[in-house]
C-alpha beads as a LAMMPS data file, in Angstrom:
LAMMPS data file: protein, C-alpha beads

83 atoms
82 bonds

1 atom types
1 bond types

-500.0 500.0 xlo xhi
-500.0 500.0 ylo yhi
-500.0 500.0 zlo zhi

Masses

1 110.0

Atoms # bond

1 1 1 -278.661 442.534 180.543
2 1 1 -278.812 438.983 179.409
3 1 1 -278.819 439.294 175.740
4 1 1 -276.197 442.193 176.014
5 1 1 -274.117 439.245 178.230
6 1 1 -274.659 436.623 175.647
7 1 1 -273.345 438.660 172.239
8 1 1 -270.359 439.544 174.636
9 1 1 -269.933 435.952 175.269
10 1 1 -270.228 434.766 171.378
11 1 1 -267.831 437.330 170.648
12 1 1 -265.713 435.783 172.606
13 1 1 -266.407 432.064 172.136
14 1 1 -265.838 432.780 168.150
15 1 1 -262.472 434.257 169.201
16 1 1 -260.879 431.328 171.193
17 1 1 -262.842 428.872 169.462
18 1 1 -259.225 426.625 168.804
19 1 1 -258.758 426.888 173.026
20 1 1 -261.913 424.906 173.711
21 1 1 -260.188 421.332 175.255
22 1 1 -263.768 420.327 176.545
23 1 1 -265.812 417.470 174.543
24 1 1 -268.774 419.587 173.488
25 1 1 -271.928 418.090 172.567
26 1 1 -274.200 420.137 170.627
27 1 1 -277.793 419.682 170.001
28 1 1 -279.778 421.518 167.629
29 1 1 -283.175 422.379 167.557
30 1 1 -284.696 422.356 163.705
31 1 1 -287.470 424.719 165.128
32 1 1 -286.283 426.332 167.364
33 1 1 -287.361 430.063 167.783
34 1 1 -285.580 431.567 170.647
35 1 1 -282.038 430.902 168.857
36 1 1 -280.925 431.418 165.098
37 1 1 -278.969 427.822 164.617
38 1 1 -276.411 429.897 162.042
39 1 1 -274.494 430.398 165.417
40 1 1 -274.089 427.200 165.991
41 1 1 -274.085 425.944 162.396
42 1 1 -270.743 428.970 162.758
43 1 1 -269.273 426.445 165.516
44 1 1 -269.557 423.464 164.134
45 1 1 -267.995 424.428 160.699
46 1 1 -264.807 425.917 162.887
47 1 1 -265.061 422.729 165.088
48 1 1 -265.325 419.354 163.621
49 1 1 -264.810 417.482 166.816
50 1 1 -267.890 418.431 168.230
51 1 1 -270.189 415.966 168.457
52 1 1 -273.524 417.476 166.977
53 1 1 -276.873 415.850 166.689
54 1 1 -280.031 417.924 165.162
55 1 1 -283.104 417.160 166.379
56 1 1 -285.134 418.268 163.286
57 1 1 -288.767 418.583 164.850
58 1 1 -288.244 419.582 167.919
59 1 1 -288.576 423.206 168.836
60 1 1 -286.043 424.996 171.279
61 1 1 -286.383 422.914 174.763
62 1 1 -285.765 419.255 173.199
63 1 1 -286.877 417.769 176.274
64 1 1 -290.082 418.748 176.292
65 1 1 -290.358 417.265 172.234
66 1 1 -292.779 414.715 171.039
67 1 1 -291.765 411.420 172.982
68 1 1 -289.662 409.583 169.916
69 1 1 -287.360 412.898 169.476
70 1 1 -287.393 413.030 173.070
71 1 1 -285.796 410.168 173.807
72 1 1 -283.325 410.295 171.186
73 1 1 -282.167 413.200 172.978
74 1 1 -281.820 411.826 176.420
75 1 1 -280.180 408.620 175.008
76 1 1 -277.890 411.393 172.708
77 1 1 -276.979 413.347 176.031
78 1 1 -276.458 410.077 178.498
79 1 1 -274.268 408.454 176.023
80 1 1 -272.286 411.448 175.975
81 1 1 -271.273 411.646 179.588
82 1 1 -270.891 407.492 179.135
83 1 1 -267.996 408.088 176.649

Bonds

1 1 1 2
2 1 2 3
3 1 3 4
4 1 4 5
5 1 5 6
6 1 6 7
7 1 7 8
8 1 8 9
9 1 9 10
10 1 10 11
11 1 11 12
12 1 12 13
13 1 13 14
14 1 14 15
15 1 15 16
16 1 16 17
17 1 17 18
18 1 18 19
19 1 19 20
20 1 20 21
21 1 21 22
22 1 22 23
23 1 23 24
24 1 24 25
25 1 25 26
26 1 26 27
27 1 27 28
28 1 28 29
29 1 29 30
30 1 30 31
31 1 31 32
32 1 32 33
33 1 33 34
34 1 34 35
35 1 35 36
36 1 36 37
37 1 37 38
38 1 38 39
39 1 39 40
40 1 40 41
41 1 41 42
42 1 42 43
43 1 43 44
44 1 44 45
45 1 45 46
46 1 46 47
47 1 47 48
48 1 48 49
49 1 49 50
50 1 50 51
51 1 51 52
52 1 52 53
53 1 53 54
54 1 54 55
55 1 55 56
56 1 56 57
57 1 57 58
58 1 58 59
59 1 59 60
60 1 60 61
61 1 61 62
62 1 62 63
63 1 63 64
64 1 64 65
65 1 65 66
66 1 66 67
67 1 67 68
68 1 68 69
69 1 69 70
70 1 70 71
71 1 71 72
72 1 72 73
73 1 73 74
74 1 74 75
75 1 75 76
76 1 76 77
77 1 77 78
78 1 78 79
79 1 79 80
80 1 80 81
81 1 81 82
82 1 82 83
């Protein structure tokens, strides 16, 4: 049920992708194997006021990354809700 949930939900998302009023920050795993980053590579393209940041070595839960990429990521994230 979840992955049937989430393609109805990109679907969707790639639809009303000029509605979004929300900041959005996205960060990208390099490594990642649980999602294919073409999605989101899709998103930014279409949305150039999102603020992205990749995290190149870090596989799909960036918190859990080697510390340096770690803590890019929770200074990334907190600086985002500072803004």
């Amino acid at each position: 049920g979840w992955t049937w949930a989430s393609m109805k939900a990109v679907k969707k998302s790639k639809k009303n992708l000029n509605r979004i009023k929300t900041p959005v920050l996205l960060c990208q795993a390099g490594l990642d194997d649980k999602v294919d980053n073409r999605g989101q590579d899709y998103f930014i393209a279409h949305r150039p006021d999102v603020r992205f940041e990749k995290f190149p070595n870090s596989k799909h839960e960036i918190f859990n990354a080697a510390t340096e990429e770690r803590e890019r990521y929770y200074r990334t994230v907190l600086s985002f809700f500072e803004e």
